[in-house]
C-alpha positions in Angstrom: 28.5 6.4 -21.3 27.2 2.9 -22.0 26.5 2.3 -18.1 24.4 5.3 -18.5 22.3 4.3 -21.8 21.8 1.1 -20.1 19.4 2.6 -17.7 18.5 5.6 -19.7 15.0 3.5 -20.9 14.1 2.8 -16.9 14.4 6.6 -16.1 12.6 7.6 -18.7 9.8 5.2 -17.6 10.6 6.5 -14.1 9.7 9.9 -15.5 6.8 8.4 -16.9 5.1 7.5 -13.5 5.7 10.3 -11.7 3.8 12.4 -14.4 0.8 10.7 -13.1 0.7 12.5 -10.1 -0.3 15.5 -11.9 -3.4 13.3 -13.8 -7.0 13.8 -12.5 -7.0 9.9 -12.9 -4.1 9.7 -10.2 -5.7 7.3 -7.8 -6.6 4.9 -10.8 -2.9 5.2 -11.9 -1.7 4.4 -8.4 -4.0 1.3 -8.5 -3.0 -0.1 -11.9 1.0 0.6 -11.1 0.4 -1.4 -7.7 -1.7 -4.0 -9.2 1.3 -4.6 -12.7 4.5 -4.1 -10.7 3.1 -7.4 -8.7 3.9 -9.1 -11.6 5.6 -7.5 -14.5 5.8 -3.9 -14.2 9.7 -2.9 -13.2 8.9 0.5 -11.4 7.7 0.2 -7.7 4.6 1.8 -6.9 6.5 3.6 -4.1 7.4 6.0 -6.1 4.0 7.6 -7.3 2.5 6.8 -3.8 5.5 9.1 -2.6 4.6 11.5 -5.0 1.2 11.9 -4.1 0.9 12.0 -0.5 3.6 14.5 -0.8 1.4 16.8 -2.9 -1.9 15.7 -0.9 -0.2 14.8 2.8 -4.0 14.6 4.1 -4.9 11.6 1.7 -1.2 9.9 2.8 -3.3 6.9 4.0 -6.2 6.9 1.7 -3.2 6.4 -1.2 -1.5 3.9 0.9 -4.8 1.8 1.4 -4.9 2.1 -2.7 -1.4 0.9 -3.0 -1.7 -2.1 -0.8 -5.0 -3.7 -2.4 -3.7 -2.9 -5.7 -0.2 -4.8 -4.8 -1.7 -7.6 -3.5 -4.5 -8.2 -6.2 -1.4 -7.9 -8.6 0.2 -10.3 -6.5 -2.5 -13.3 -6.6 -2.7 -12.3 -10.4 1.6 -13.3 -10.6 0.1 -15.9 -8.4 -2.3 -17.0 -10.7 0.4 -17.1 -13.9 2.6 -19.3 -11.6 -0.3 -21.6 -11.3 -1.6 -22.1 -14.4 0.3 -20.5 -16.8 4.4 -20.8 -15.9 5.4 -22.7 -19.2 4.1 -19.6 -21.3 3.3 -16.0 -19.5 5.8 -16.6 -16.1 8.4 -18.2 -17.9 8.7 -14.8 -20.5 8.7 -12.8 -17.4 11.6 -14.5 -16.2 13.2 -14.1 -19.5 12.3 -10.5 -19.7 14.1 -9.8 -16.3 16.6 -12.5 -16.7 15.2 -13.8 -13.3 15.9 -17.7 -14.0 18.6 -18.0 -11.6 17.0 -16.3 -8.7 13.7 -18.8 -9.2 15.5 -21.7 -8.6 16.8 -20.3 -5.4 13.6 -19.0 -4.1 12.1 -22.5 -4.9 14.2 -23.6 -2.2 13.1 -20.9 -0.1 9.8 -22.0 -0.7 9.8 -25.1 0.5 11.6 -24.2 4.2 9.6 -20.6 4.5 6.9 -20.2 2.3 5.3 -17.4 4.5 8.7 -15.9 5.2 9.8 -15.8 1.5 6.6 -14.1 0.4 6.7 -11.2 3.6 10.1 -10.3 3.3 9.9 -9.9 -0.5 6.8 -7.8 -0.2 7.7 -5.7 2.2 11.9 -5.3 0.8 13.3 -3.8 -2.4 13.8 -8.1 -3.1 11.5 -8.4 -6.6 8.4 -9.2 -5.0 6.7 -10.4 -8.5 8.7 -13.1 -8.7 7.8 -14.2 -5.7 4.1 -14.0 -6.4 4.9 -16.1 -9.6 6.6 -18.7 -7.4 4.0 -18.6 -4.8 1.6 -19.8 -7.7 4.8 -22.4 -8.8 5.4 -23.7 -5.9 1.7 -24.1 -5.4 1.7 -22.2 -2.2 -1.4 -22.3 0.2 -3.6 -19.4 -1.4 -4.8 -17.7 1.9 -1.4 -18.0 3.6 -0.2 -15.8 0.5 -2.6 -13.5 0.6 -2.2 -13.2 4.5 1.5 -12.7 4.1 1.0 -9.9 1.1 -1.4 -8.0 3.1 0.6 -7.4 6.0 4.2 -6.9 4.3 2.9 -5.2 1.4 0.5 -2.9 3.6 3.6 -2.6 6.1 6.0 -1.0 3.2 3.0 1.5 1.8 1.5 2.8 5.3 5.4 2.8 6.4 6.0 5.2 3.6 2.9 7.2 3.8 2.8 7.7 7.5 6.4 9.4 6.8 5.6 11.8 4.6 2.1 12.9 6.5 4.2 13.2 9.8 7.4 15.0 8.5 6.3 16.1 4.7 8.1 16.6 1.7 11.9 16.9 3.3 10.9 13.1 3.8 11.1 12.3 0.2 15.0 12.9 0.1 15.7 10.8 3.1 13.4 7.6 1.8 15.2 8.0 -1.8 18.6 8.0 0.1 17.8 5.2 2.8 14.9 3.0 1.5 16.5 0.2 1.4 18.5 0.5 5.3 15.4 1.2 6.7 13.7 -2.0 4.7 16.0 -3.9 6.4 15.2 -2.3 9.8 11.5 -2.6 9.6 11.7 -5.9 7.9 13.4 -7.2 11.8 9.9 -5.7 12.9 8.4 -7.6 10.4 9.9 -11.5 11.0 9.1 -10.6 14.9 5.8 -10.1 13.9 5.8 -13.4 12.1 7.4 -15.3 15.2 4.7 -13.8 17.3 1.5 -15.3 15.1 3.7 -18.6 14.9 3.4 -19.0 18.6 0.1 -17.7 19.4 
């Protein structure tokens, strides 16, 4: 009983999200839930993005193009608390998600991968916000953050979307079941892509 009024408040704002797919503001929605979970919003945009291309399969892309500049504007807007405001706005997001331990071991991921940190997060269930906020931290290279959010980031959202215009709804079930198995397949894709720019 207790386990289950622990997450009763992130269903409910589950719930919440997915009413947006029936708004006439949906696409705006999609955009602002991209852009907020890059830094403080708990609920991934997958979710509404899955909701809508499944009730509009046709527009699968246009909602995955909406996702992915959303997520990565969110993302140099973590990256922009990081920067210049971590004593104040990132350190009460860490509190909020009780994140402090994981920062200090992504600063050391920082420092031997920065790319690498920031494309596997964006493109994995990992928290990607506070990885944007450590980007900013860390005082990653700007461009090489943006570069890496683009193409994970866009990766994850066209991933999802190209599923559900190929195979349709029946598709939702298996992502729900096997998003994160499949993350870690594509994310192999992804870190051979990575390799590949490295050497060219």
């Amino acid at each position: 009983m207790q386990h289950s009024s622990i997450f009763h408040p992130l269903r409910r704002l589950y719930d919440w999200v997915l009413l947006w797919a029936h708004h006439r503001h949906a696409r705006l929605a999609l955009f602002a839930l991209a852009f907020a979970e890059s830094s403080v919003f708990p609920i991934p945009p997958d979710v509404l993005l899955i909701a809508l291309a499944i009730g509009l399969p046709t527009c699968a892309f246009q909602f995955a193009l909406i996702t992915t500049v959303g997520s990565v504007l969110g993302g140099l807007a973590g990256y922009g608390i990081g920067y210049g405001f971590m004593a104040s706005v990132g350190q009460w997001i860490l509190d909020l998600y009780n994140f402090h331990e994981q920062f200090q071991r992504i600063r050391g991921l920082y420092l031997d991968h920065d790319v690498w940190a920031v494309g596997i997060a964006g493109f994995t269930p990992i928290p990607y916000k506070v990885f944007t906020i450590a980007a900013g931290a860390f005082e990653m290279d700007p461009w090489r953050f943006t570069f890496a959010s683009l193409v994970s980031r866009g990766a994850r959202f066209y991933l999802v979307a190209w599923l559900l215009y190929r195979y349709g709804s029946p598709m939702k079930g298996f992502i729900d079941r096997y998003f994160n198995t499949l993350t870690v397949l594509f994310t192999v894709l992804l870190v051979g892509f990575f390799i590949l720019l490295t050497y060219l």
